[in-house]
C-alpha positions in Angstrom: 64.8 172.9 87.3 68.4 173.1 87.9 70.6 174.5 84.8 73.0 170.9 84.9 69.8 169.0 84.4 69.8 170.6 81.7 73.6 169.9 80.3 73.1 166.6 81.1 70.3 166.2 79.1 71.9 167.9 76.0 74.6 165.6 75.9 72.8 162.8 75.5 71.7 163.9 71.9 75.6 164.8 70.9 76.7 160.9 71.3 75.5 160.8 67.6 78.1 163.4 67.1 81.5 162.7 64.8 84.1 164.6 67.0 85.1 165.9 70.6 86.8 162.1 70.8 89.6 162.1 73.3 92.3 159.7 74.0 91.4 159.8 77.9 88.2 160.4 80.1 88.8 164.5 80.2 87.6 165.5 83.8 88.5 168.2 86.4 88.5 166.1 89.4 88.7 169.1 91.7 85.1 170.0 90.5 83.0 166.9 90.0 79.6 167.0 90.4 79.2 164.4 92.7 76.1 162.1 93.7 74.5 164.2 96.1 75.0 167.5 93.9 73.7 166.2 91.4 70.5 165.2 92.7 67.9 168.5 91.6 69.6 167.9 88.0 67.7 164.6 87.7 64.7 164.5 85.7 63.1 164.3 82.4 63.9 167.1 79.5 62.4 168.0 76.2 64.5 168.7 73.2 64.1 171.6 71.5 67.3 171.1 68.8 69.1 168.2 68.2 71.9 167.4 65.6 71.0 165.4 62.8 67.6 164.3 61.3 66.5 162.1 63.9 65.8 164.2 67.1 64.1 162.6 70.4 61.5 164.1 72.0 62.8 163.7 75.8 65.8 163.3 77.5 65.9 161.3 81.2 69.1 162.4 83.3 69.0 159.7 86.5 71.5 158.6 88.8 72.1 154.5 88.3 74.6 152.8 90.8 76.4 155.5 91.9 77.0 157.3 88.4 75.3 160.0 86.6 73.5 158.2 83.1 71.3 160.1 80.2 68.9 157.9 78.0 66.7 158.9 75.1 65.3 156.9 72.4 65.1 157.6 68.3 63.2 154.9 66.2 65.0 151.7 66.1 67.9 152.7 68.6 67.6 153.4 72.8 70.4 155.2 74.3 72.1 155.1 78.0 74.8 156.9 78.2 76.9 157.5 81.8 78.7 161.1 82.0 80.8 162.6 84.3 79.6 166.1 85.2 82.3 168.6 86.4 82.8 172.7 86.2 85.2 174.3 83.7 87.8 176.4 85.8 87.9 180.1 85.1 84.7 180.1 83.1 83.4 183.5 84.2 80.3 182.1 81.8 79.6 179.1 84.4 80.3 176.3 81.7 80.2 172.7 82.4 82.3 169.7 81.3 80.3 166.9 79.9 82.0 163.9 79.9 81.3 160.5 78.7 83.6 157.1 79.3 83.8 154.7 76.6 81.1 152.6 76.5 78.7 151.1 74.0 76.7 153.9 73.0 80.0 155.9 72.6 81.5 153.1 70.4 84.1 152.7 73.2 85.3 156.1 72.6 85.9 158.9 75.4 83.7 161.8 74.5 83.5 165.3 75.7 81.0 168.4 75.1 80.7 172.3 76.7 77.4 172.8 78.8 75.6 176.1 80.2 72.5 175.4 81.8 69.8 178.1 82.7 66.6 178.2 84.6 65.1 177.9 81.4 67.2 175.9 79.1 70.4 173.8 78.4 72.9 174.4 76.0 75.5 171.6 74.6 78.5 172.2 71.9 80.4 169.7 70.5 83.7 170.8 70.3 85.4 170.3 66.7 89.0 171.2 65.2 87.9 173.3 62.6 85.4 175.7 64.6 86.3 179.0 65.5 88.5 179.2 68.5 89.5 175.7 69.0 90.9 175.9 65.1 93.8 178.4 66.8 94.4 176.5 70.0 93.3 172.5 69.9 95.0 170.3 67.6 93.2 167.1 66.6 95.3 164.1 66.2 95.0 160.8 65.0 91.5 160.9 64.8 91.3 162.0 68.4 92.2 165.3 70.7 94.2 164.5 73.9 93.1 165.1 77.3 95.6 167.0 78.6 95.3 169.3 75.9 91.5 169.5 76.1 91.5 170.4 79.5 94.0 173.0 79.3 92.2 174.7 76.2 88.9 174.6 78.0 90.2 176.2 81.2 91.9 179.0 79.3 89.3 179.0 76.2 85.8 177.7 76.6 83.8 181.0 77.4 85.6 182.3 73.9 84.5 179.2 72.3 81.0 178.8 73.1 80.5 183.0 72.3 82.0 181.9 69.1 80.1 178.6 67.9 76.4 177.8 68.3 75.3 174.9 70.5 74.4 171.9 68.5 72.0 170.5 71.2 69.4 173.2 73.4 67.3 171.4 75.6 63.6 172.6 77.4 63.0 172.7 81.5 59.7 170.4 81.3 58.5 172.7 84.4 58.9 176.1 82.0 
């Protein structure tokens, strides 16, 4: 299974997250995964860790209308998310942008979240103010980072950051 089936799926399970808020959709246009890439990243994941105490089971990464969604369930509450997928410039580590328009699942805020994906597994890291690396280069303000500033940190930062932090979400290739 393709290692951004595996970001996507990750993701999914940081929308319960508190954090990596942004005061625009953060997305390197130059490097969108489009429709067509995306396709062998479709697909059904199991979660291995999840933040919080209510952890699904599966994540489904599909393609709806023309745009990349991720859905999972907890009791009482089903989630359907749509992301934008794109590649972090100058990550020698191969890292991923996760990004997620605001919508209702996001409470209308723009969200974003690191991604490695492997043959066997996908990472996800929520990206907070206080965390090691992002504490000495990404200010948080007003509640929210700013895109420009997200991008620019990521570009320069995010192989440092995720060799620094732990990934809140890892997610299982159901064909391991």
């Amino acid at each position: 299974m393709p290692v951004l089936a595996r970001f996507t799926i990750t993701v999914s399970i940081l929308v319960a997250l508190v954090g990596c808020i942004t005061d625009e959709l953060v997305v390197y246009k130059d490097s969108v995964v489009g429709k067509e890439a995306a396709k062998p990243y479709l697909g059904v994941y199991h979660v291995e860790e999840w933040p919080g105490d209510m952890k699904p089971e599966k994540v489904r990464v599909a393609e709806k209308d023309g745009e990349l969604h991720f859905s999972y369930s907890v009791p009482d509450k089903n989630y359907d998310v749509r992301f934008v997928l794109s590649k972090i410039p100058n990550s020698k580590k191969d890292l991923h942008l996760l990004s997620l328009p605001g919508q209702g699942a996001t409470n209308q805020a723009n969200m974003f979240f690191l991604g490695k994906a492997t043959q066997n597994e996908t990472r996800i890291w929520a990206v907070f103010a206080n965390l090691p690396v992002a504490k000495d280069h990404l200010t948080f303000q007003n509640g929210k980072f700013k895109a420009k500033d997200v991008k620019a940190f990521l570009s320069k930062h995010a192989d440092a950051f995720v060799m620094a932090n732990e990934p809140q979400v890892r997610l299982k290739n159901p064909k391991d």
